[in-house]
VOGU-3710 file (C-alpha; in Angstrom, 3 decimals, decimal comma):
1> xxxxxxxxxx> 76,871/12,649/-85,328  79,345/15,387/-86,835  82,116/14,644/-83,821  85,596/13,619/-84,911  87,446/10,318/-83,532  89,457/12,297/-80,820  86,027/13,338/-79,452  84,064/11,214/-79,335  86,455/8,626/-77,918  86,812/11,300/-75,260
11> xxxxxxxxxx> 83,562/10,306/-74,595  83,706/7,224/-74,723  86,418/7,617/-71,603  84,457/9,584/-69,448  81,500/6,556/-70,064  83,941/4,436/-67,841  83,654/6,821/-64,678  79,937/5,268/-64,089  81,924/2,258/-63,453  83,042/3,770/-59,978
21> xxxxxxxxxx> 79,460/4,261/-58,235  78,058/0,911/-59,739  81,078/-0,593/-57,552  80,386/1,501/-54,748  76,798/0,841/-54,533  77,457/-2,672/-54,746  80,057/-2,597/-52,279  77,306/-0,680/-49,708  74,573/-3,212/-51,036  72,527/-0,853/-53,077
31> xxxxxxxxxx> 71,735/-3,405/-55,818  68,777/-1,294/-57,470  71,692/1,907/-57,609  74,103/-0,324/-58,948  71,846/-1,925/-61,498  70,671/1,476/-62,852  74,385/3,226/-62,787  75,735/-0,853/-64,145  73,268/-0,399/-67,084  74,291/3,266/-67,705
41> xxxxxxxxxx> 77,681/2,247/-68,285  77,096/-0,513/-70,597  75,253/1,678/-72,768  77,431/4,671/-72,373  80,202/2,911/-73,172  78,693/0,803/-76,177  77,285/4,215/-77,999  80,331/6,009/-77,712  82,390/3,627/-79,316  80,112/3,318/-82,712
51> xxxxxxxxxx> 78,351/6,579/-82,585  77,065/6,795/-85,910  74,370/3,872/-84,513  71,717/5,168/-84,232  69,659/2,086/-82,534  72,676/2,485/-79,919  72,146/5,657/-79,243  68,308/5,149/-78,822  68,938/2,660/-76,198  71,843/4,888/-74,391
61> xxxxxxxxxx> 68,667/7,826/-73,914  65,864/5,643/-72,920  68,099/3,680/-70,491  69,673/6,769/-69,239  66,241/8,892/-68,966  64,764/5,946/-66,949  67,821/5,651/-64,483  67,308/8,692/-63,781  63,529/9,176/-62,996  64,278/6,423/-60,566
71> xxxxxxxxxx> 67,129/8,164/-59,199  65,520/11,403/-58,460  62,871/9,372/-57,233  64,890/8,008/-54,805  66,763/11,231/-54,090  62,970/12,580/-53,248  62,234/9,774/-50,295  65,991/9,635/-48,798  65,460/13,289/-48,880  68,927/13,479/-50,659
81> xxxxxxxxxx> 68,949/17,257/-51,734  73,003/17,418/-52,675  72,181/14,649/-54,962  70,070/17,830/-56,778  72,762/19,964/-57,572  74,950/17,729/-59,134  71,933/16,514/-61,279  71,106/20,415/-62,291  74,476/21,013/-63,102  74,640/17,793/-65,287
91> xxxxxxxxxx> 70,970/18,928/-67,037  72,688/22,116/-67,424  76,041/21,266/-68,994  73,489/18,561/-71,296  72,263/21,861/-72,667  74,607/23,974/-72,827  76,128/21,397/-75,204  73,475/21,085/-77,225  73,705/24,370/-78,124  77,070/24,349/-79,237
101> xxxxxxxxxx> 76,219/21,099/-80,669  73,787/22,938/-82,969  76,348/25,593/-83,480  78,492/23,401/-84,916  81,268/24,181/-81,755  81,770/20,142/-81,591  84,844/20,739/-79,159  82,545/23,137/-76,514  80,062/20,351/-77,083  82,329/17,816/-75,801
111> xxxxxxxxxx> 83,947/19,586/-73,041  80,335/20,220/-71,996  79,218/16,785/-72,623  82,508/15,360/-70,686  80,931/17,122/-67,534  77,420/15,901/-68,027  78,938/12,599/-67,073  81,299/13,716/-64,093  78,391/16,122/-62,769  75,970/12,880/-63,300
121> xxxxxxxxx> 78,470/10,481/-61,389  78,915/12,809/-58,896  75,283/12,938/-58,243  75,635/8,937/-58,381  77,848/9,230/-55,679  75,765/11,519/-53,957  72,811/9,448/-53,833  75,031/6,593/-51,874  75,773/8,677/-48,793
//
């Protein structure tokens, strides 16, 4: 990981949004939403502040690749299709800033990784109406 301090700590900040639909869910007793966005968050918020880890970062992908599947699982049966387009545009922004990534434009990165996880927690959100 190339990132400097100031950006990936920016990351690390945005990790806490997941915080707010794992309360929600909880609050509307959606236990399996609030497990998966609850383990999100702890995982977000434990690679981002080491992430030179690379076992950390391992377990931040797998944990959020299966949260998701279940997620747009879910989305699928509760027929949930604004729960879609927040997930596209979070995909999207994912890959946009892995391009830049690869570019070596860490601060585009960023920016574009700092609205994978709003567009993400949006869809969150979504998913509890």
């Amino acid at each position: 990981m190339m990132l400097l301090p100031q950006q990936y700590n920016i990351l690390w900040a945005t990790s806490w949004i997941a915080l707010y639909p794992t309360i929600q869910a909880i609050q509307r007793k959606k236990y399996d939403l609030a497990l998966g966005s609850g383990m999100v968050f702890l995982t977000s918020i434990h690679f981002w502040k080491d992430p030179t880890n690379y076992r950390n970062k391992c377990l931040d992908e797998f944990t959020v690749r299966t949260v998701l599947t279940y997620q747009l699982y879910t989305s699928i049966v509760t027929k949930n299709k604004q729960y879609w387009y927040f997930v596209l545009a979070s995909i999207s922004s994912f890959f946009i800033g892995c391009h830049f990534y690869d570019k070596k434009e860490y601060w585009i990165y960023t920016y574009c990784h700092m609205g994978l996880h709003i567009m993400s927690n949006f869809a969150c959100f979504a998913l509890l109406e």
